[in-house]
C-alpha positions as CSV (number, residue, x, y, z in Angstrom):
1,X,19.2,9.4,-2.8
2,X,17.9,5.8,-2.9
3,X,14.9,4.8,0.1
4,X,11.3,4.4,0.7
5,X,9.3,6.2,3.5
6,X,5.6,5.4,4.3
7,X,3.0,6.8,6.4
8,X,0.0,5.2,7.7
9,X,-2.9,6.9,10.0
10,X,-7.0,7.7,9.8
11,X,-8.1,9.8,6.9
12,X,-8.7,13.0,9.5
13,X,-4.7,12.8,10.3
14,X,-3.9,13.6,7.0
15,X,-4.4,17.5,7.2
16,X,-6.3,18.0,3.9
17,X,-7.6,21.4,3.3
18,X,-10.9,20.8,1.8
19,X,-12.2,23.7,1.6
20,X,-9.9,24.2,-1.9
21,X,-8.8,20.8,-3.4
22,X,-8.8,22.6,-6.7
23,X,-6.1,24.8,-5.8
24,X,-3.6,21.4,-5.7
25,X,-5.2,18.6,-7.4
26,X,-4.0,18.5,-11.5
27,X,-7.1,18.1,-13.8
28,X,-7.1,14.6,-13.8
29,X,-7.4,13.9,-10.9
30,X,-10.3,16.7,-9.9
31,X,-12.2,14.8,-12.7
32,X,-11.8,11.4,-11.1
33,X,-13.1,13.3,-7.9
34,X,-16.4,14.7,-9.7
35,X,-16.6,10.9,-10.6
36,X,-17.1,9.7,-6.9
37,X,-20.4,10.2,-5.4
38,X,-20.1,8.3,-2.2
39,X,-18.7,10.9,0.8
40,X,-16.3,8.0,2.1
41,X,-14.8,7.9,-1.2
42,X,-14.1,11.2,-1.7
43,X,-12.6,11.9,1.7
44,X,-10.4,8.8,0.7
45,X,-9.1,10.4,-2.3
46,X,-8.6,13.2,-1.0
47,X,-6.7,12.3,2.3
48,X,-4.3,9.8,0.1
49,X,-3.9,12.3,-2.7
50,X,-3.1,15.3,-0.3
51,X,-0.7,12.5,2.3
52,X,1.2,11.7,-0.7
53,X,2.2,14.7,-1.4
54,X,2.8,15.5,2.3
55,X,5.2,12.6,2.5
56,X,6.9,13.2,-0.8
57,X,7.5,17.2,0.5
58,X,9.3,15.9,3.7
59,X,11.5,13.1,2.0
60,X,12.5,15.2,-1.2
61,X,11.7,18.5,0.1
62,X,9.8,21.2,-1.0
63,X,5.9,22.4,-0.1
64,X,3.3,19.8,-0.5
65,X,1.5,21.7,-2.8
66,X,4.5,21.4,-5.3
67,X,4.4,18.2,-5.9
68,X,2.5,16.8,-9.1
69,X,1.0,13.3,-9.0
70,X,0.1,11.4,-12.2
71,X,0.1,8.2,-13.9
72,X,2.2,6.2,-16.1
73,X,0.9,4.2,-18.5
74,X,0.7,0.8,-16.9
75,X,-1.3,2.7,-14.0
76,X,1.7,2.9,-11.8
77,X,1.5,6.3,-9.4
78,X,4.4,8.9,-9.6
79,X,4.9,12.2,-8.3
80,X,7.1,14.9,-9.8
81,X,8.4,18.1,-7.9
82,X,10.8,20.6,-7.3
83,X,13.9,20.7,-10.1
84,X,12.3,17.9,-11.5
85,X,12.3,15.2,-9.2
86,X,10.4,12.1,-9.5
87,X,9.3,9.7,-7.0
88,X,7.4,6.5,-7.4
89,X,3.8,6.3,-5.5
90,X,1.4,4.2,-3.8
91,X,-1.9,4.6,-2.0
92,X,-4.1,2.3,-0.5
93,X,-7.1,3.1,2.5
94,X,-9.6,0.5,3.8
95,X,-12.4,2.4,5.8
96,X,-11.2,4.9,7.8
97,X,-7.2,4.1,7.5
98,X,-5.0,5.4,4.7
99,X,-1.6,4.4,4.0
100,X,0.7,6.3,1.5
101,X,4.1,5.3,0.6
102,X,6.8,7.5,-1.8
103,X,10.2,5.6,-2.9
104,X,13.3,5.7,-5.4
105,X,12.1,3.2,-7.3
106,X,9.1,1.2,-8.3
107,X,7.0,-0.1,-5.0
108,X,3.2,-1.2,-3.8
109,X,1.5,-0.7,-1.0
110,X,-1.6,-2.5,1.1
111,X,-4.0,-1.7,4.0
112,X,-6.4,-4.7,4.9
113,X,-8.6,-4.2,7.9
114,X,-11.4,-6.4,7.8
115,X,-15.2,-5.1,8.0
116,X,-17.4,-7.6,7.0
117,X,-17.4,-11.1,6.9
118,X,-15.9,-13.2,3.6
119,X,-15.4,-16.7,2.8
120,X,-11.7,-16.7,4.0
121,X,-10.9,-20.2,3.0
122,X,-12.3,-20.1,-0.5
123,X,-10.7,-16.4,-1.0
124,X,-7.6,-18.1,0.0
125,X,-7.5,-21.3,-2.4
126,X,-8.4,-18.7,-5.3
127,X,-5.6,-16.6,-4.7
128,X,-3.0,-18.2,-2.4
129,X,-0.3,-20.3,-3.3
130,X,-0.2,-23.9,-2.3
131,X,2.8,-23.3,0.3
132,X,0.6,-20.0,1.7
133,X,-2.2,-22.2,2.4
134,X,-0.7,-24.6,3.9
135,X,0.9,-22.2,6.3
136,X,-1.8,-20.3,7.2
137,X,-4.0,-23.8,8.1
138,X,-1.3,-24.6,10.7
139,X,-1.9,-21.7,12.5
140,X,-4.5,-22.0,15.4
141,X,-8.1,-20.8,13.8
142,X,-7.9,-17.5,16.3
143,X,-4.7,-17.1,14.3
144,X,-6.4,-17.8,10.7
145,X,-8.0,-14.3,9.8
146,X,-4.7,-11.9,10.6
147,X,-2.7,-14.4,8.5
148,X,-5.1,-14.6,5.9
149,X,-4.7,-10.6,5.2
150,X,-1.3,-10.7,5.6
151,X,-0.7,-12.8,2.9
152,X,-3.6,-11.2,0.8
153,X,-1.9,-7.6,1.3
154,X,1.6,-9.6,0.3
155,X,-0.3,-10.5,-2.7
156,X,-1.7,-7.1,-3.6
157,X,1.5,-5.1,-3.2
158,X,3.3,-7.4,-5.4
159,X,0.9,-7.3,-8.2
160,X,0.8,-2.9,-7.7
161,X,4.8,-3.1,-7.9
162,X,4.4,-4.6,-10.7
163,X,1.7,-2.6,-12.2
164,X,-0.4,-5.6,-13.2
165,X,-2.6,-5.3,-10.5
166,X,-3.8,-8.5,-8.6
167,X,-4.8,-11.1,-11.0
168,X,-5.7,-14.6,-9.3
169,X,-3.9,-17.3,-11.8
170,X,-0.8,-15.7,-11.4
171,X,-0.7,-15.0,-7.8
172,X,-1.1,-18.3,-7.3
173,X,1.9,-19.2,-8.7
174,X,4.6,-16.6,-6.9
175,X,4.7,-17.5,-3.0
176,X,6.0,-15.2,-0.4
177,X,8.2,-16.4,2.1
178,X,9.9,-14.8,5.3
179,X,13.1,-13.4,4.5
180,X,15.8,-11.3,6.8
181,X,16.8,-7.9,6.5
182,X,18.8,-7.3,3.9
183,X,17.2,-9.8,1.5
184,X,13.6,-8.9,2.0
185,X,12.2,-7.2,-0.8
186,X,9.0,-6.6,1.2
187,X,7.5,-6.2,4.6
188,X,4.4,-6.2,6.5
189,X,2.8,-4.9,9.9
190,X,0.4,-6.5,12.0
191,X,-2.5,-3.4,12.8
192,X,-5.3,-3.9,15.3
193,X,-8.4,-5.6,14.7
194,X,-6.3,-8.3,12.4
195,X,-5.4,-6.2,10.1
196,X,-2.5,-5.9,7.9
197,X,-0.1,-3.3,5.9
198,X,2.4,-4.2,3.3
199,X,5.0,-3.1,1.3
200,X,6.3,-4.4,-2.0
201,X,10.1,-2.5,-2.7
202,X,13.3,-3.8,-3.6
203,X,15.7,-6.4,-2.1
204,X,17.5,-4.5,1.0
205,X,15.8,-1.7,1.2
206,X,15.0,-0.7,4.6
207,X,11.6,1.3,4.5
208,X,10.8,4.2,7.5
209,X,7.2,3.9,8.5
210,X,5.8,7.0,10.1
211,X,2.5,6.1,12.1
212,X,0.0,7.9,13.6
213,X,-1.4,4.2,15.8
214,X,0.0,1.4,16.8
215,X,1.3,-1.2,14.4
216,X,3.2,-4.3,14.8
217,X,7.2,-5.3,14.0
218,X,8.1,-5.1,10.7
219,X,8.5,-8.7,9.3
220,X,10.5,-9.3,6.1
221,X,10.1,-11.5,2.7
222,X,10.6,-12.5,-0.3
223,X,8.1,-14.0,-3.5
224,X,9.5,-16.6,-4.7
225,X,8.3,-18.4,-8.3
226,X,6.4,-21.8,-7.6
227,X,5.4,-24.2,-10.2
């Protein structure tokens, strides 16, 4: 079995049963819980660590409550289930939208929806490569803020793949490109409001996306080292 399957919805499509997170969460992670205060923040964690486990029970099988989901080392996600199965992780959620992804080998995942106003261009020169710049000043300025988040989640995903996380000097040194299917190694999705969602995977793999709104077509690429 070799594939990737994401979902993406609100936080209330996820299904959680609060009433008893202690009855699936490990120990870890109910302590990171008694460490969030804010009630966003918890439904958040909750809705991507119960969806995760959701999606990993319909692509490997078993109950969702089966499935374990820890760490590794570098802070890369992982699930384990029945007869010992292990799936690789990612969650992401901006606001009120979560997106969880399970795979066969090593992936990242991004939701961007903006909410408040940023300095876009600076953000941009910080992070971007030269090439991504450039590409997204050609655009027509209505055009500017949906390509600006695509590229950002591109950036995040590749840097959660990795398990390095985003770090600025580096990112802008590996530029993603559009690439067909077959040689894309990730994708995104255009979501209302200029949004975005990515995926950071493997060359040729060929992710299902299970949504609960509407989302764009999925749109290929490639990160290629720049100098």
């Amino acid at each position: 079995m070799d594939g990737c399957r994401l979902w993406l919805g609100g936080l209330d499509a996820a299904g959680v049963p609060y009433g008893d997170p202690h009855g699936w969460l490990t120990a870890a992670e109910q302590s990171r819980l008694a460490g969030l205060s804010a009630p966003l923040r918890r439904r958040q964690f909750l809705a991507g660590h119960w969806q995760v486990r959701a999606l990993a029970a319909g692509f490997a099988g078993g109950m969702t409550r089966d499935w374990r989901l820890a760490a590794a080392p570098d802070g890369q996600p992982w699930l384990e289930g029945p007869g010992d199965v292990r799936l690789c992780a990612s969650i992401s959620h901006s606001g009120d939208w979560l997106a969880v992804a399970v795979a066969t080998r090593a992936i990242g995942l991004d939701v961007e929806v903006p909410r408040r106003e940023r300095d876009y261009d600076a953000l941009a020169r910080h992070v971007f490569a030269p090439a991504e710049i450039a590409r997204r000043e050609a655009l027509a300025p209505s055009d500017r803020l949906a390509a600006f988040n695509t590229t950002w989640a591109l950036k995040e995903v590749f840097g959660k793949r990795g398990g390095q996380g985003l770090q600025p000097h580096a990112a802008r040194h590996i530029a993603s490109e559009m690439a067909p299917d077959g040689e894309a190694e990730a994708f995104s999705w255009a979501l209302p409001c200029e949004g975005a969602l990515a995926l950071a995977a493997w060359p040729g793999v060929l992710p299902e996306l299970e949504s609960t709104g509407p989302v764009g077509v999925a749109r290929g690429w490639r990160y290629r080292p720049v100098g």
